[in-house]
C-alpha positions as semicolon CSV with decimal commas, in nm:
position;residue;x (nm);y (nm);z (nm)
1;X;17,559;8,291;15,422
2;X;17,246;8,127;15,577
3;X;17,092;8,212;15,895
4;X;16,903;7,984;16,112
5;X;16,615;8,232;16,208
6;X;16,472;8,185;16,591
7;X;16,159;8,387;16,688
8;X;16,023;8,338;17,026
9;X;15,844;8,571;17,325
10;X;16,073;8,743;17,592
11;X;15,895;8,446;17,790
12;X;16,054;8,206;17,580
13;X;16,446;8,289;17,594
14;X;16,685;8,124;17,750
15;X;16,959;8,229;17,922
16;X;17,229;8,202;17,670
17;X;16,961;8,365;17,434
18;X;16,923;8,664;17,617
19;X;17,301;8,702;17,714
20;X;17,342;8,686;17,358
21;X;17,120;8,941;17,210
22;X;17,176;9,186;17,487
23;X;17,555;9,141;17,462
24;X;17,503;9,265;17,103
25;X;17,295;9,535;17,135
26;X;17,545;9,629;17,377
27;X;17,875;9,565;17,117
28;X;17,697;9,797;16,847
29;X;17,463;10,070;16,997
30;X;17,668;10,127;17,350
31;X;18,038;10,078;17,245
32;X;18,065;10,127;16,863
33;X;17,842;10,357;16,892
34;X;17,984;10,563;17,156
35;X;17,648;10,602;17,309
36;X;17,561;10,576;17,673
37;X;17,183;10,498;17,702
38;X;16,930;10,288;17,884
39;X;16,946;9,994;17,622
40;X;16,721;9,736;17,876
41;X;16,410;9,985;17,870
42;X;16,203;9,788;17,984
43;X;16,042;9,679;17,644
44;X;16,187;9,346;17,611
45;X;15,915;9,155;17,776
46;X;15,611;9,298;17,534
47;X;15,845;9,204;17,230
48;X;15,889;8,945;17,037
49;X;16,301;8,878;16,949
50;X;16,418;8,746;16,595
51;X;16,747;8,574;16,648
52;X;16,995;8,513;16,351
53;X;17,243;8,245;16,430
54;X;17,523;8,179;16,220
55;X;17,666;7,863;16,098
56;X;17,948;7,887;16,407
57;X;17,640;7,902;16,638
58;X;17,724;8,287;16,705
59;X;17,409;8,567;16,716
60;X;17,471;8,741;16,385
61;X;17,136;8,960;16,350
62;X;16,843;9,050;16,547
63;X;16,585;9,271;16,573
64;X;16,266;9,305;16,836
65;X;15,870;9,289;16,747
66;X;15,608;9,509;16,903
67;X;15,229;9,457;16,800
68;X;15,059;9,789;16,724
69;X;15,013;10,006;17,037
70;X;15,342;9,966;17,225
71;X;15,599;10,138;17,086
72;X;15,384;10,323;16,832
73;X;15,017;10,326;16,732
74;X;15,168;10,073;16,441
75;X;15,316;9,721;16,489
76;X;15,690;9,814;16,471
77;X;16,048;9,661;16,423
78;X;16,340;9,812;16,660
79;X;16,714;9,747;16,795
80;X;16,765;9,646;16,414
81;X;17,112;9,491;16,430
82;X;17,396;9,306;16,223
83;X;17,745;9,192;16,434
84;X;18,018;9,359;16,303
85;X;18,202;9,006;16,264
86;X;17,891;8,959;16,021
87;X;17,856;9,244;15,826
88;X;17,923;9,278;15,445
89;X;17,690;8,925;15,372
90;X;17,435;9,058;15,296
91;X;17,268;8,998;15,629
92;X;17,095;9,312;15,730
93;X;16,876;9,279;15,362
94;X;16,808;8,926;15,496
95;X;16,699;9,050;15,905
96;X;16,454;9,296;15,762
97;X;16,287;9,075;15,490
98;X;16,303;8,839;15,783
99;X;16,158;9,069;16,038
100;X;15,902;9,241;15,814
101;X;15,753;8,874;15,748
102;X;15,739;8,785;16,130
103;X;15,562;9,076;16,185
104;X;15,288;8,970;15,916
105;X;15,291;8,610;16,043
106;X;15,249;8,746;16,487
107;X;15,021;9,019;16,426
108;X;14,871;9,001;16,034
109;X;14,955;9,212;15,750
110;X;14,923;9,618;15,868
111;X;15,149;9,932;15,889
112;X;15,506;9,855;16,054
113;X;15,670;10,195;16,198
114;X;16,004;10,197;16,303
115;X;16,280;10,480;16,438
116;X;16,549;10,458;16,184
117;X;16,941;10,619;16,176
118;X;16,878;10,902;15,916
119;X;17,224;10,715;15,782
120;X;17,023;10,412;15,688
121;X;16,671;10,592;15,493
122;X;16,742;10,465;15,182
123;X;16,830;10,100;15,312
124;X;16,469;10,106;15,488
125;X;16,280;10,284;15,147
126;X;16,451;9,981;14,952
127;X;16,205;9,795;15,183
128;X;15,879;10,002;15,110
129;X;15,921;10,241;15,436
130;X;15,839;10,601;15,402
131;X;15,956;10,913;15,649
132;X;15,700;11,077;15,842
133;X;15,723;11,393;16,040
134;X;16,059;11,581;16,093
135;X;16,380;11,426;16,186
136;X;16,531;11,385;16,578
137;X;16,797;11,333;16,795
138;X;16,785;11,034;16,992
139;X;17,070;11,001;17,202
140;X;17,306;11,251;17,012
141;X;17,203;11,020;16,677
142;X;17,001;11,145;16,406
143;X;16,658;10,966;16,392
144;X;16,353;10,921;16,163
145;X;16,015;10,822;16,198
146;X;15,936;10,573;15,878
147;X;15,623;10,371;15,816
148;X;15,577;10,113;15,565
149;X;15,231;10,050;15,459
């Protein structure tokens, strides 16, 4: 499946954009998750947001972009996310090459640190990312701190 990737400042959304991307987040780390938490924390407007459209027009993939210093003293990559209508193409391989080069393209080539699922360490060390410090719980989840250099 091919994605047509959008990347564009908080500044830059529009409407349906946002609705769409926050909708998702919403879909996977609220209800499928079974998490309550403060998913609009107030982040959105210092990121950058990678949208993954599919063929139908639907969001199938995002992620947000921080430059070093706002989420972590490293440029980072967070609210990593595939639809579930999506899943099983491949696409999540295809939103972090696609992610990882945005990142290089915004804010040059440097260190990218994100807070992964424990679940998911060896799809982010297939990507060059390495744990550092000990694990956490972030909202009842098991979290690490990985940094690919």
């Amino acid at each position: 499946m091919t994605l047509t990737w959008i990347l564009k400042p908080f500044s830059d959304l529009t409407t349906p954009e946002l609705y769409a991307l926050l909708q998702l987040r919403s879909e996977v780390f609220v209800v499928e998750q079974t998490c309550a938490f403060q998913d609009i924390d107030g982040q959105d407007q210092q990121a950058w947001h990678l949208l993954g459209y599919a063929p139908n027009g639907e969001l199938a993939a995002y992620t947000r972009l921080f430059q070093a210093g706002i989420s972590y003293p490293e440029a980072s990559i967070g609210r990593v996310v595939v639809s579930p209508r999506f899943r099983r193409f491949g696409l999540g391989r295809m939103l972090l090459q696609e992610s990882i080069a945005a990142v290089g393209r915004l804010f040059g080539e440097q260190p990218i640190q994100i807070g992964a699922q424990l679940y998911l360490q060896a799809f982010y060390e297939s990507f060059g990312f390495r744990q550092v410090g000990e694990g956490y719980l972030e909202d009842d989840i098991a979290h690490i701190h990985m940094v690919r250099r």
